[in-house]
N, C-alpha and C positions, 0 to 999 in steps of 0.2 A: 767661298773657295770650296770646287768641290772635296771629298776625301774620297780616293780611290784604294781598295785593295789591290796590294801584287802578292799571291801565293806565292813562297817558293820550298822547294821539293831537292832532295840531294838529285843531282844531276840537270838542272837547270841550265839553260841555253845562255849561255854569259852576254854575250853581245843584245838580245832581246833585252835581257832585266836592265841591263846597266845603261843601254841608251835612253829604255822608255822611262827608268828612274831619273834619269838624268835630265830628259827634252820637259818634262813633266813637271821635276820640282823648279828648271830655270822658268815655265810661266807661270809656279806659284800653286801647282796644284798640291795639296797634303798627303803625299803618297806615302802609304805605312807597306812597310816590306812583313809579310808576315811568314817565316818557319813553319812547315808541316810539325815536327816533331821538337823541334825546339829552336834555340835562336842563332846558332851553326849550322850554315848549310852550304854546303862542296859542289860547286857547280863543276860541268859540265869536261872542262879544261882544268878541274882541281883547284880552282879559286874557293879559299874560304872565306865565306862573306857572315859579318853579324848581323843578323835581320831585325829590325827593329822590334819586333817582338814573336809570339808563337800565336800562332792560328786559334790553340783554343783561349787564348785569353782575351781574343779579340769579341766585341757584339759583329757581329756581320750585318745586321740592320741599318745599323750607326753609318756605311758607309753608301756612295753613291754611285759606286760602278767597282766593279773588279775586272782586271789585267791577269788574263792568262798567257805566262812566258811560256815556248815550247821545250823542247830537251827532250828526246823520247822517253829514258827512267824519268824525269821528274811528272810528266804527262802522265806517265800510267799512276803514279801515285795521286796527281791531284783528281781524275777522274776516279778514284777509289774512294778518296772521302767524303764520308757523307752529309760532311757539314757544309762541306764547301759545294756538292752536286746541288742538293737540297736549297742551299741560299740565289745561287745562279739560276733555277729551275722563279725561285721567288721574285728577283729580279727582273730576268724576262715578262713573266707573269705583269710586274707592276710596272712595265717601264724603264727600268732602272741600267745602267750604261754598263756592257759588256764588249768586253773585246779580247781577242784572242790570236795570236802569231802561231805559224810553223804549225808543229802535232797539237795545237791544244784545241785549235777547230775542230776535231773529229768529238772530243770531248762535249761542245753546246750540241753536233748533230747529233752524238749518242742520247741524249737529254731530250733530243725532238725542240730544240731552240730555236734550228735551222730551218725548219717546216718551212716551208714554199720563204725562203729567204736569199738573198743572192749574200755568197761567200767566196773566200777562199782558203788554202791552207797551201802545207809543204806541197810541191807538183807530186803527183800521185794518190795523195790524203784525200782531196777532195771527193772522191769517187765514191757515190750514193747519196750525197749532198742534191737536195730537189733541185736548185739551184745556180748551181757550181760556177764560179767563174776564173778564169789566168789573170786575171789582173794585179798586181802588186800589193794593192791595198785597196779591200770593199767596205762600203758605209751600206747598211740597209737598215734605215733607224734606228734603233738605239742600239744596234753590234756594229762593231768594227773586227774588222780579220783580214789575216796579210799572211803573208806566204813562208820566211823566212828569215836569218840573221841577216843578209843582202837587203832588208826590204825594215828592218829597225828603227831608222832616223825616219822613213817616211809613215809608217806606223805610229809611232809617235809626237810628230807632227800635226797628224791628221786627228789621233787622240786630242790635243790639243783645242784643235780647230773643233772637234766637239761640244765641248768640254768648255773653254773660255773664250771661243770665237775665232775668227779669221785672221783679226789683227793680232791676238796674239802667236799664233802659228807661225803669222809674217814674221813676226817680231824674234820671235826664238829661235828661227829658221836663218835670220841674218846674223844672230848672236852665234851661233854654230856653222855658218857658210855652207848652209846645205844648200 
């Protein structure tokens, strides 16, 4: 079962975390929520959520892909730290399964993640991206990246389909009536 990191950051995009949490643990992947600064964190709409634990307590090696949610404040803080820049930068490097919704694309293109990679992001974001594509949800190897909270369940989905296969994406996908 893979373990996926999700960063979150006070002002987090609530529909992003909460579905890909959600379409993710229904096919059984080991999704640890992890706190910038600790284990309260205020999304986006003033949702306080308890994160399963805080970022620096976490190994970041230990896991097999990280889930960057958007939120424009939570975005500027997760592209700020450098445990978390530095491990996605290592990631890419070895393969390792990243994905990213809304503002947190601009975050892997600032990294140079993106380099000759097809993506997407929020409509507008994408701009400097080598790239760039309007599609809802892009796979280009091991990133996945999608546009928006409108574009969540299919993000998640498609995570899925990475991640444990076709069938189970099918599978989750009729469990939720997407």
């Amino acid at each position: 079962m893979p373990k996926i990191l999700v960063p979150l950051a006070d002002g987090f995009e609530d529909i992003e975390v909460f579905a890909v949490v959600d379409i993710l643990r229904r096919a059984g992947v080991n999704v640890v929520t992890a706190g910038m600064s600790g284990n309260l964190v205020t999304s986006a709409s003033k949702v306080r959520i308890h994160a399963d634990s805080r970022l620096l307590d976490e190994d970041l090696s230990k896991f097999d892909g990280i889930v960057l949610p958007g939120g424009n404040a939570a975005v500027d803080v997760l592209g700020k730290m450098t445990t978390l820049t530095k491990t996605l930068q290592d990631f890419a490097k070895n393969g390792k399964f990243i994905a990213a919704i809304c503002a947190a694309p601009p975050i892997l293109h600032k990294l140079g993640i993106l380099d000759d990679k097809k993506a997407t992001a929020y409509p507008g974001l994408e701009k400097g991206f080598s790239r760039p594509r309007s599609d809802r949800v892009v796979v280009d190897g091991n990133i996945v990246t999608s546009q928006g909270p409108g574009t969540a369940v299919a993000f998640a989905l498609k995570i899925v389909e990475q991640l444990m296969g076709r069938e189970a994406a099918l599978r989750v996908s009729q469990q939720i009536v997407a």
